[in-house]
C-alpha positions in Angstrom: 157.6 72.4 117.8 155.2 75.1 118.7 155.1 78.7 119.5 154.2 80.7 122.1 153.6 84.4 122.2 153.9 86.2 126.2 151.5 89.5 126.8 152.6 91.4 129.4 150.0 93.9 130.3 150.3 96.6 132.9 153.8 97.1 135.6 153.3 93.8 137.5 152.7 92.3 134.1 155.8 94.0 132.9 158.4 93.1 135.7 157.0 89.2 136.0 157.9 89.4 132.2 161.5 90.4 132.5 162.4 87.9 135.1 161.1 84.9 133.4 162.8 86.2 130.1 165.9 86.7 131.9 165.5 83.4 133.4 164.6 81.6 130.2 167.8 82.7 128.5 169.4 81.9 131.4 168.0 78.1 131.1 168.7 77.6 127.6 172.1 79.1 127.3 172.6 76.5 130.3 171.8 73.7 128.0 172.6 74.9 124.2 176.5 75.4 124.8 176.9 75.2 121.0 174.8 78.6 120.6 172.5 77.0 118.1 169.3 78.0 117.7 167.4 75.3 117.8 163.5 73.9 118.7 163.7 74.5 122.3 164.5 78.3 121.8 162.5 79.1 118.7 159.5 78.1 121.2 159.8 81.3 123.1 162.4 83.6 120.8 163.3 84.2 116.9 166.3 84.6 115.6 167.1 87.9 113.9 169.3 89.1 111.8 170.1 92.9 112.6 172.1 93.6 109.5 168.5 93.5 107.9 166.9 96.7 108.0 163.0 97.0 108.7 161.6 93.7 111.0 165.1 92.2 111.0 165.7 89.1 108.5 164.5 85.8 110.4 167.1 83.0 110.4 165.7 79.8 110.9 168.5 77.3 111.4 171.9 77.5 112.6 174.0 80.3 114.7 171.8 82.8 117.2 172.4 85.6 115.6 170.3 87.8 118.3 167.7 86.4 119.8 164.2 88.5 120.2 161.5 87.5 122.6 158.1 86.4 121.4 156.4 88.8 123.3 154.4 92.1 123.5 154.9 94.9 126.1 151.7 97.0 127.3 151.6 99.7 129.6 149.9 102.6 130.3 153.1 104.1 132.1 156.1 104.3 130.5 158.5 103.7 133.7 158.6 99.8 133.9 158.8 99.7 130.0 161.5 102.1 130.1 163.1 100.2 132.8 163.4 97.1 130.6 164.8 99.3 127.5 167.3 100.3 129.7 168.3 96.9 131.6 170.5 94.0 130.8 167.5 92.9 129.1 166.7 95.5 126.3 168.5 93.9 123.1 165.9 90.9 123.7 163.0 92.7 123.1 161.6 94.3 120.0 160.8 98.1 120.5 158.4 97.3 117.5 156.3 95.5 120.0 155.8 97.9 122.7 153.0 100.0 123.6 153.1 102.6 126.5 150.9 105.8 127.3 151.9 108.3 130.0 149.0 109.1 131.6 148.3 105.7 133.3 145.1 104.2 134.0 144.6 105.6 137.7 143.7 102.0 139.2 141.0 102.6 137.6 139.5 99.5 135.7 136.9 101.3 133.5 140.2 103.7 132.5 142.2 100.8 131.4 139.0 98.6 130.0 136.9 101.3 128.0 139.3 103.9 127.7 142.5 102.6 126.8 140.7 99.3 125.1 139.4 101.2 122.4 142.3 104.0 122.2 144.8 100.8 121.5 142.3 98.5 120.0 144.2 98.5 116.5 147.6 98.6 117.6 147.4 96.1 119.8 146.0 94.0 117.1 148.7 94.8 114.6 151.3 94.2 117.1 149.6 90.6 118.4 149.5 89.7 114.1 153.0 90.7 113.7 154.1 88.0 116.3 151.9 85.1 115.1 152.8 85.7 111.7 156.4 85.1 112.9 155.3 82.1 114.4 154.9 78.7 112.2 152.8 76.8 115.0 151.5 79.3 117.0 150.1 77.4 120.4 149.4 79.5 122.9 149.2 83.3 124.5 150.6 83.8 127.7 148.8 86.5 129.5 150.2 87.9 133.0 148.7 91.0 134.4 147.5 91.8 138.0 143.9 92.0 139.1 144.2 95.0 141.5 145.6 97.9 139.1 144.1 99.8 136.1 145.8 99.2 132.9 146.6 95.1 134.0 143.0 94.2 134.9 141.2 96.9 132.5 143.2 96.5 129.5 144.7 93.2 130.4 140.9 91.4 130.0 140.0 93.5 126.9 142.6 92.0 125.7 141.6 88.8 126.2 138.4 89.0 124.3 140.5 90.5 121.6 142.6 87.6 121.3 139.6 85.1 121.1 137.6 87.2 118.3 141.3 87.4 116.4 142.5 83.7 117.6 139.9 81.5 118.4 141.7 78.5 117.6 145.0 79.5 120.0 144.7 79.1 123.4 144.5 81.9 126.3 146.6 80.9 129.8 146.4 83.9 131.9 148.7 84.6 134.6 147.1 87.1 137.2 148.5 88.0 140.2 145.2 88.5 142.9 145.8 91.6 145.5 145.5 90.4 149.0 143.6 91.9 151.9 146.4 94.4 153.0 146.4 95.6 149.0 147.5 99.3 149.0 144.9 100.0 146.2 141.8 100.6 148.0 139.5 100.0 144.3 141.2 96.9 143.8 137.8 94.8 144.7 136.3 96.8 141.7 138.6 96.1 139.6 139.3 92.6 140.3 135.8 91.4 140.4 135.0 93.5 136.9 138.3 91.3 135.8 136.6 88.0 137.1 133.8 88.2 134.9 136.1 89.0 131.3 138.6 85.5 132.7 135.5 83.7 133.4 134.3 84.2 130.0 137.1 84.5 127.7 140.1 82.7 129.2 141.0 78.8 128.7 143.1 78.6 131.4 143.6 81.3 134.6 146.4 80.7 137.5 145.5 83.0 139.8 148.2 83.7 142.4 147.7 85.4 145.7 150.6 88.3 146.0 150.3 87.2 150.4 151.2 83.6 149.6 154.3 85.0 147.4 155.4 87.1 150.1 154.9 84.1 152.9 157.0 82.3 150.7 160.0 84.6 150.3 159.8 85.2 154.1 160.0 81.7 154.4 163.2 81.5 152.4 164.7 84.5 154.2 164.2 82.3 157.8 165.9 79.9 156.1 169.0 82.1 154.7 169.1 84.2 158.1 169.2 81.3 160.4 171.9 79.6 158.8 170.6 75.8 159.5 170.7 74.8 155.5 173.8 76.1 154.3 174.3 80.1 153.1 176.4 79.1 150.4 175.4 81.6 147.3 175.1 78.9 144.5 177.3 79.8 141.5 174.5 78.7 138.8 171.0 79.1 140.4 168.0 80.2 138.3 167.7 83.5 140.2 170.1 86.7 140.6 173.1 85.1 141.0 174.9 87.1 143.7 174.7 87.6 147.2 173.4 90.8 146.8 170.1 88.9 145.9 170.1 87.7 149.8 170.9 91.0 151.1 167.9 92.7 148.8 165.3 90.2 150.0 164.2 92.5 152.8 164.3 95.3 150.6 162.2 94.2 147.7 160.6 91.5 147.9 158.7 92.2 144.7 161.8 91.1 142.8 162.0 87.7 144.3 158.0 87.2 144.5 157.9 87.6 140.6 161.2 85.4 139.9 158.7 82.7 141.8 156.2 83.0 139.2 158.3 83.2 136.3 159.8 79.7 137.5 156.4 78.9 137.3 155.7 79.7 134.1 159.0 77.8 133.0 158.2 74.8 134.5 154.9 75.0 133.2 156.5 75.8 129.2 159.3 73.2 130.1 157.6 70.1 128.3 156.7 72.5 125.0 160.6 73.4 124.9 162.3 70.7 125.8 162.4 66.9 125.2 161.2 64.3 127.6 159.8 60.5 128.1 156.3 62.0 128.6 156.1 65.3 126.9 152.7 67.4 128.2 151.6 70.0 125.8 150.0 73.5 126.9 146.5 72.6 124.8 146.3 69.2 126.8 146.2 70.9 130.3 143.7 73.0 129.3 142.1 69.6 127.8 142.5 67.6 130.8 141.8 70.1 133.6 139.5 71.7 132.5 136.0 69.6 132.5 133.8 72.5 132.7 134.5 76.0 130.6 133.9 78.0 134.1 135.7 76.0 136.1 138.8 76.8 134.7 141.1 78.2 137.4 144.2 75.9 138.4 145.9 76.3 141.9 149.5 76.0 141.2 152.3 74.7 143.9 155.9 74.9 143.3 158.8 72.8 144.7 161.4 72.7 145.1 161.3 76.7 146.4 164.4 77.0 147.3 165.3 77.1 143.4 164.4 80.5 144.3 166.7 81.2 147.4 169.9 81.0 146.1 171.2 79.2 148.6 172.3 75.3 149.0 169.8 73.4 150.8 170.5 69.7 150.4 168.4 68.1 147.6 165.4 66.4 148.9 164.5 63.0 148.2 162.0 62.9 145.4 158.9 61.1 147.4 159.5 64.6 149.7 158.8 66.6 146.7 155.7 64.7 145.8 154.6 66.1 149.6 155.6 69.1 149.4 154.0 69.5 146.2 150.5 69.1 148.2 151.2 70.8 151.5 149.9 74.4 151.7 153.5 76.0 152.4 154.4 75.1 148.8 151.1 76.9 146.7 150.9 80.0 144.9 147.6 80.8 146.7 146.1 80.5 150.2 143.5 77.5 149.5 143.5 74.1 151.1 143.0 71.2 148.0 143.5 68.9 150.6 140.0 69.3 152.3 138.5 69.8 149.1 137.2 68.1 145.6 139.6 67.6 143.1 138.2 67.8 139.5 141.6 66.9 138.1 145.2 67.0 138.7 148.3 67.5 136.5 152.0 67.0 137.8 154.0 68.2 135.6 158.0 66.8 136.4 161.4 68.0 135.3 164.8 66.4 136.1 166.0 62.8 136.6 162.3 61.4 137.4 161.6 57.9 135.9 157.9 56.8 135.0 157.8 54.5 137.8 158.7 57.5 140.6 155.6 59.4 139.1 153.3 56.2 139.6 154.4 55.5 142.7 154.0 58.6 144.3 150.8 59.0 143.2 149.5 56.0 144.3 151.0 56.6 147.9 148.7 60.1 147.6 146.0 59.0 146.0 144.4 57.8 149.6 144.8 61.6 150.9 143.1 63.2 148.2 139.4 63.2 147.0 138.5 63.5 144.1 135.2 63.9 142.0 132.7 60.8 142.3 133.0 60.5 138.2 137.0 61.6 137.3 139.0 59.0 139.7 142.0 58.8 137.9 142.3 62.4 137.0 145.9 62.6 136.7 147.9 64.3 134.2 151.3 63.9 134.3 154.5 64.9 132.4 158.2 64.4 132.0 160.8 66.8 131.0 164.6 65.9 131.1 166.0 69.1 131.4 165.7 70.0 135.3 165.8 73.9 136.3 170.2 75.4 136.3 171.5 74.1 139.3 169.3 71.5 140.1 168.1 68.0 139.7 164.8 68.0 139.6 161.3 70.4 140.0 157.7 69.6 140.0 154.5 72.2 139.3 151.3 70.7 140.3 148.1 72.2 138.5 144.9 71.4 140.6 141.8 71.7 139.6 139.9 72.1 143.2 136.6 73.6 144.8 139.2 75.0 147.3 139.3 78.2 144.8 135.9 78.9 146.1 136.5 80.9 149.0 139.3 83.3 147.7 136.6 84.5 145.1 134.5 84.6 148.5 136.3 86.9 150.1 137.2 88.7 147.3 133.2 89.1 146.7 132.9 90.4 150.4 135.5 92.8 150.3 133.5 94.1 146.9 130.6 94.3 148.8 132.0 96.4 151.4 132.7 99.1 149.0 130.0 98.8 146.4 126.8 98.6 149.2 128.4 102.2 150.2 128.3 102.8 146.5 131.7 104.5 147.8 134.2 105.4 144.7 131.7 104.5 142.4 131.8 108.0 141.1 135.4 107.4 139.3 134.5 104.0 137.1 130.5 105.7 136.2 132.3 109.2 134.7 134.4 106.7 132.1 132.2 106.9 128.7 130.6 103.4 128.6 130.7 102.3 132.3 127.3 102.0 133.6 126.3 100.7 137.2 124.9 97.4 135.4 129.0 96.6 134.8 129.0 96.0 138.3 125.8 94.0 139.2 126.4 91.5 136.1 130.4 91.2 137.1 129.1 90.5 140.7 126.5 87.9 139.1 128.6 86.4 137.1 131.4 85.5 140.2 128.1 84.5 142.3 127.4 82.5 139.7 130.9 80.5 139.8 130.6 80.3 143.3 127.7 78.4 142.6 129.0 76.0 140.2 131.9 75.3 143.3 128.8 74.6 145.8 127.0 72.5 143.4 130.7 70.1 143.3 131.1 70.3 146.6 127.8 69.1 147.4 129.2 65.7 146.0 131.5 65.3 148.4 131.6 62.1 149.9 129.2 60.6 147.7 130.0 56.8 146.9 131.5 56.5 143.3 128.6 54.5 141.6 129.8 51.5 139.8 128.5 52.4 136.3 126.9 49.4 134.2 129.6 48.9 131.5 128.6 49.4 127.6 127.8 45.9 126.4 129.1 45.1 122.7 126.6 43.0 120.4 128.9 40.1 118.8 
């Protein structure tokens, strides 16, 4: 089994962390009654002993004694982090492996990225060696920060480059969570295109997810609740907040059920490296598989069942149904449309009471709707996890790789063009020691150039797949 270390950089970083943790315990105490610690745990958590003094004795085998999270804690602020030391959740994380400021960077990417980068530069690094040295296969970082802010854009991608001169050899998934038009942070354009150019050159792996499509969802889900048509019944076991408070909060904070949404994502996505299946998927092969072109490496995610996420008992649907939903736009993470565009490759990754032969099925019956690249036909990754999400039977996560992520970093180019022809706010990143103007014109350049490299694909559209003359063997 392999490892996996979680970054959480920044407060939406932060509070997408602590729901997935909670929600991985949650998962795992659901299946290991025994409270052994096993393969599937030690994936995402060690087992300390606290009688230990210092780092805390690791116990390999046998009883949990107290589980601590594979994971590091950054913020500039201290309120989220302090939050977390003062929740439910505060025994699972090592205060060893936390690093907050108080000053905050401002939504100010320059703050975050030149600022904060080099004030933390060594103790970030300690911290990221302390938790691969308590890892025996380390696989992969998990990276979740938001693109709008200061500290999860700025320090979130110097970070990343970090993690590729320390790591080459272990892979980078980001997470980032892309402000939408009616953002509240008027520099997020800034700092999110400033952040594009750091994921397009030092990331494996980025799911972007579009905070408008998270809150369409949850509205979605409250229709659902408030109309009463599909049952109101608060389910005993679901993966979120179990109470029917949770209902009653929705209108309240969304936020808190918009990041449980993408820490179910992230579990599905981790399901196959933690548990056993008939067709186990691991993280370095999506990168492998999806991923045909080092630039092109940003995966729209969709999510179904969603109701996982509703607390609520809508009757299961049948599994072609999922398949459906699992391509329909109501069901993404971000407002794209794959549908109408090229498909470099697809990954499905399953959990739940799915046979081999429901998988083929279903994506022969969709192949027909979907186009894909003249040269990568059957690019189709699939997986097979037996464990399904608590309270369910079974979940899929489709990963596409599509041109269709072309115009989000459109429009996210336009509203940067907006500000930056007025050269308005400029003043605030070009006062930060080692921000010039040229940060900004080679960012821009470099999302142009991405842009590009979507055109160029899309260009193939409806091109006739060439029958390719077949190697011939001498005898």
């Amino acid at each position: 089994m392999t490892q996996s270390v979680v970054v959480q950089v920044g407060q939406c970083g932060n509070q997408i962390g602590c729901c997935f943790w909670d929600l991985a315990l949650r998962e795992h105490a659901a299946v290991n009654q025994k409270g052994i610690y096993d393969e599937a745990i030690s994936s995402f958590f060690r087992n300390v002993d606290t009688r230990v003094v210092g780092d805390g004795g690791s116990i390999s085998k046998g009883k949990i004694c107290s589980l601590k999270a594979r994971a590091v804690l950054i913020d500039m602020e201290e309120g989220v982090v302090n939050e977390i030391l003062q929740g439910p959740l505060r025994d699972v994380f090592d205060t060893n492996q936390l690093i907050s400021d108080i000053s905050g960077s401002g939504n100010n990417w320059a703050v975050g990225h030149k600022v904060f980068g080099s004030l933390y530069q060594d103790q970030i690094l300690e911290k990221l060696r302390k938790s691969a040295e308590h890892c025996d296969c380390l696989q992969c970082f998990f990276i979740i920060h938001s693109m709008g802010g200061g500290t999860g854009s700025g320090l979130g991608t110097f970070l990343l480059k970090m993690l590729e001169d320390e790591f080459p050899e272990v892979y980078r998934f980001v997470t980032s969570i892309y402000p939408s038009g009616e953002d509240d942070v008027i520099t997020s354009p800034y700092n999110s295109i400033l952040a594009m150019k750091e994921l397009n050159e030092h990331a494996d792996c980025v799911l972007p997810i579009d905070n408008q499509s998270l809150f369409d969802i949850i509205s979605k889900i409250d229709l659902m609740v408030n109309s009463g048509k599909l049952g109101t019944t608060v389910k005993p076991k679901s993966l979120v907040t179990a109470s029917s408070e949770a209902l009653k909060k929705c209108h309240k904070k969304p936020f808190d059920a918009m990041n449980n949404i993408v820490a179910n994502l992230l579990l599905n996505l981790t399901s196959s490296a933690r548990f056993e299946g008939s067709l186990n998927m691991d993280l370095n092969e999506i990168s492998m598989n999806l991923v045909p072109f080092p630039q092109l490496h940003y995966l729209v995610s969709s999510l179904t069942p969603l109701y996982t996420l509703a607390d609520v008992n809508i009757p299961p649907r049948r599994l072609d149904q999922m398949f459906s939903d699992a391509f329909s736009k109501d069901h993404q993470l971000l407002r794209a449309d794959p549908k109408h565009s090229l498909y470099l490759a697809c990954a499905l990754m399953v959990r739940g009471n799915v046979q081999i032969s429901d998988l083929r099925r279903n994506i022969e019956r969709l192949k027909p709707s979907l186009q894909f690249v003249s040269w990568n036909q059957e690019g189709w990754k699939t997986s097979l996890c037996s464990i399904p999400p608590v309270g369910h039977s079974h979940s899929l996560l489709a990963l596409a790789n599509n041109t269709c992520m072309k115009p989000t970093f459109m429009e996210l180019k336009e509203r940067f063009m907006r500000l930056y022809k007025k050269k308005a706010h400029l003043h605030h990143y070009l006062q930060v020691e080692g921000m010039e103007e040229s940060c900004f014109t080679e960012a821009v350049s470099s999302l142009s150039a991405l842009i590009q490299e979507y055109n160029q694909l899309d260009a193939t559209k409806n091109m006739p797949v060439q029958d390719l003359p077949r190697l011939s063997i001498a005898v």
